[in-house]
C-alpha positions as CSV (number, residue, x, y, z in Angstrom):
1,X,115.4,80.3,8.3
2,X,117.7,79.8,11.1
3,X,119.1,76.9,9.7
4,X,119.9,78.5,6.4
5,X,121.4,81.4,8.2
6,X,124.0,79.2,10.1
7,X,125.2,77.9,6.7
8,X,125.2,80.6,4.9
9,X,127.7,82.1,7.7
10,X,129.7,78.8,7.7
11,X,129.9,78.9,3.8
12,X,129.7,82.3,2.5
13,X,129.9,85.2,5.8
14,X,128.7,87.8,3.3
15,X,125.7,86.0,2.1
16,X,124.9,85.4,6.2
17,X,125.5,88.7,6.6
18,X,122.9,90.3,4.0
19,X,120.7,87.2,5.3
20,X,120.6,88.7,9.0
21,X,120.3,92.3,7.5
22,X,117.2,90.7,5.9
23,X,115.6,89.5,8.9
24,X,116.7,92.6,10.8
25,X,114.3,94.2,7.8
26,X,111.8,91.3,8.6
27,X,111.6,92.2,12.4
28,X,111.5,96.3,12.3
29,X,109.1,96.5,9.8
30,X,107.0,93.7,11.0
31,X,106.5,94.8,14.4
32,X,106.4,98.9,13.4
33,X,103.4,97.3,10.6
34,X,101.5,95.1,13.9
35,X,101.7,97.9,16.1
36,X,100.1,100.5,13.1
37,X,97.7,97.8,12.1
38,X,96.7,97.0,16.0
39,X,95.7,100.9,16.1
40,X,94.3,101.7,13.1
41,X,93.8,99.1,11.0
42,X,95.8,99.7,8.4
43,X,99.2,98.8,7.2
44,X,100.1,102.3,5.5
45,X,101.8,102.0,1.7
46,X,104.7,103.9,2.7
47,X,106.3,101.2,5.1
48,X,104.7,97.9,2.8
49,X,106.3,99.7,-0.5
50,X,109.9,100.1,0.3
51,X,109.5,97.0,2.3
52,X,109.3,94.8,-1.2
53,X,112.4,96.0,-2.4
54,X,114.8,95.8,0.3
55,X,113.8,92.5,1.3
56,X,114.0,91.2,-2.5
57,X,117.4,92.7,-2.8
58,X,119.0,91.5,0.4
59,X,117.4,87.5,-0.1
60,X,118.1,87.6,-3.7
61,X,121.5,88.5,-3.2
62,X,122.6,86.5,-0.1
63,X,120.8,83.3,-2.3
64,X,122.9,84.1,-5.4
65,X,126.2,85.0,-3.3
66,X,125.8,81.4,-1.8
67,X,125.4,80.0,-4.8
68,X,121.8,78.7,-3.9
69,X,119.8,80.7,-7.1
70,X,116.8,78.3,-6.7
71,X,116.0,80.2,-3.2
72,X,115.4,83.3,-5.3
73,X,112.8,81.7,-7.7
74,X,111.2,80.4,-4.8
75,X,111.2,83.6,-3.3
76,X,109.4,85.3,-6.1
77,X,107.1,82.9,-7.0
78,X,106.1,82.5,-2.9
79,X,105.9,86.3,-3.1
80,X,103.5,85.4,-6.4
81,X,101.4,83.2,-4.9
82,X,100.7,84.1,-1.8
83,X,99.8,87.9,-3.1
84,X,97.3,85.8,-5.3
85,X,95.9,83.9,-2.8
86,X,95.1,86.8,-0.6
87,X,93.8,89.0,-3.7
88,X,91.3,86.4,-4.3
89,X,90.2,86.1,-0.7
90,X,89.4,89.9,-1.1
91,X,87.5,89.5,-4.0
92,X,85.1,87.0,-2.7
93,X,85.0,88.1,0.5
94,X,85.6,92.6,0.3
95,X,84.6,93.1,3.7
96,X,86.5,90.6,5.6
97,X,90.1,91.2,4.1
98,X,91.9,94.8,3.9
99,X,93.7,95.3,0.5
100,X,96.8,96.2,2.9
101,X,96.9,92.6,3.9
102,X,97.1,91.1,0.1
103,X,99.9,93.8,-0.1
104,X,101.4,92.6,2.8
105,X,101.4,89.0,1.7
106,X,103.5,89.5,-0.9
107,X,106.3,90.8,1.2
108,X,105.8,88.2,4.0
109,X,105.7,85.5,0.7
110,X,109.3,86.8,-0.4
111,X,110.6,85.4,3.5
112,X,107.8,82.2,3.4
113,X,109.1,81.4,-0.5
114,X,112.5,82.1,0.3
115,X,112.9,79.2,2.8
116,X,110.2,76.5,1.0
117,X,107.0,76.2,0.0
118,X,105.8,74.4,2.9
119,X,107.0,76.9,5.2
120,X,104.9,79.3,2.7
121,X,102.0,77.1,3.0
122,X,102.9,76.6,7.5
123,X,103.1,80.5,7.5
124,X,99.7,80.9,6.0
125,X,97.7,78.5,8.4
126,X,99.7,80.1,11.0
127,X,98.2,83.5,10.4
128,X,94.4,82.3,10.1
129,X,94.9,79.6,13.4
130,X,96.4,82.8,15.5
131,X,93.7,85.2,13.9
132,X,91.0,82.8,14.9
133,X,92.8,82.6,18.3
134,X,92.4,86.3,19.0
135,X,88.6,86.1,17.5
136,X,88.1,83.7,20.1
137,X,89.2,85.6,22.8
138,X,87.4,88.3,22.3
139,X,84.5,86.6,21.5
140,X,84.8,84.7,25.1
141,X,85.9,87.8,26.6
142,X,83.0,89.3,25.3
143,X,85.1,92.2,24.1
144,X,84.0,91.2,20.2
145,X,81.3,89.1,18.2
146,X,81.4,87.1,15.1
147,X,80.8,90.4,13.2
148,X,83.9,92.4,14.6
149,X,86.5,93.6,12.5
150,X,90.1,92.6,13.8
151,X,93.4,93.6,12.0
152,X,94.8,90.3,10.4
153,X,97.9,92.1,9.4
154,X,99.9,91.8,13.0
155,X,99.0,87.2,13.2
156,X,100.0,87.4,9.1
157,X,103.4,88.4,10.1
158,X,103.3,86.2,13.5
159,X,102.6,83.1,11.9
160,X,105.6,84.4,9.0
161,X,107.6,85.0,12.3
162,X,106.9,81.5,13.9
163,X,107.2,79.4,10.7
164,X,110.8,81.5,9.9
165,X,111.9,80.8,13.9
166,X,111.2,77.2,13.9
167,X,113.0,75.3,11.0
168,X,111.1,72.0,11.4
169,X,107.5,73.6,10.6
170,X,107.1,73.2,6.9
């Protein structure tokens, strides 16, 4: 994302500018959802709702003021897909996926699709690797076992955040 930031600057300052407002977004509500999710385990409607909108507006419109339209197809359809992947993991498996993360990977798909499908695909593996991670520390730390629940929501938007950071993943 980086990389698309410094062009859109260089080209077109007001599609950089809603770009940075969109990862501004990306980071306040990302880290106010991790902290909510660590706690409770839950990532409450009222920040994922508004989330969905703001983001779409801000990408869509930086993409279409920089004359890069495709970006906001990809941003949907990564939005799309990645909402549908994560819906079907809670169907087959209820108990080990919150709904609040398949409505959170819609939101995190509209960043992923925005900058490519593989970063969409990076972001996703990203998620499960740090997820198991944490599983394993606790598990070694014997703070956890196979059977304990973990909030997935906070390592969903860390592997966004990593894949989004580092322009060569994907």
């Amino acid at each position: 994302m980086t990389d698309i930031l410094a062009g859109y600057f260089q080209d077109r300052p007001v599609a950089g500018l809603l770009l940075g407002l969109a990862l501004v977004v990306f980071g306040v509500v990302g880290v106010r959802l991790s902290v909510v999710d660590f706690r409770s385990h839950l990532l409450p409607n009222r920040i994922v709702f508004p989330a969905y909108p703001l983001t779409g507006v801000l990408l869509g419109s930086a993409a279409l003021l920089a004359s890069d339209a495709g970006r906001t197809l990809t941003m949907v359809g990564g939005a799309a897909v990645l909402w549908l992947a994560y819906f079907l993991l809670r169907v087959v498996y209820p108990a080990g996926m919150g709904f609040g993360d398949v409505k959170l990977a819609g939101w995190l798909g509209l960043y992923l699709g925005f900058v490519g499908w593989g970063q969409l695909l990076w972001g996703t593996f990203a998620a499960f690797g740090l997820g198991a991670l944490w599983g394993l520390v606790l598990i070694l730390s014997r703070r956890g076992t196979l059977k304990s629940a973990i909030p997935f929501g906070p390592f969903m938007i860390a592997g966004a955040a990593l894949v989004l950071a580092v322009p060569s993943l994907g």
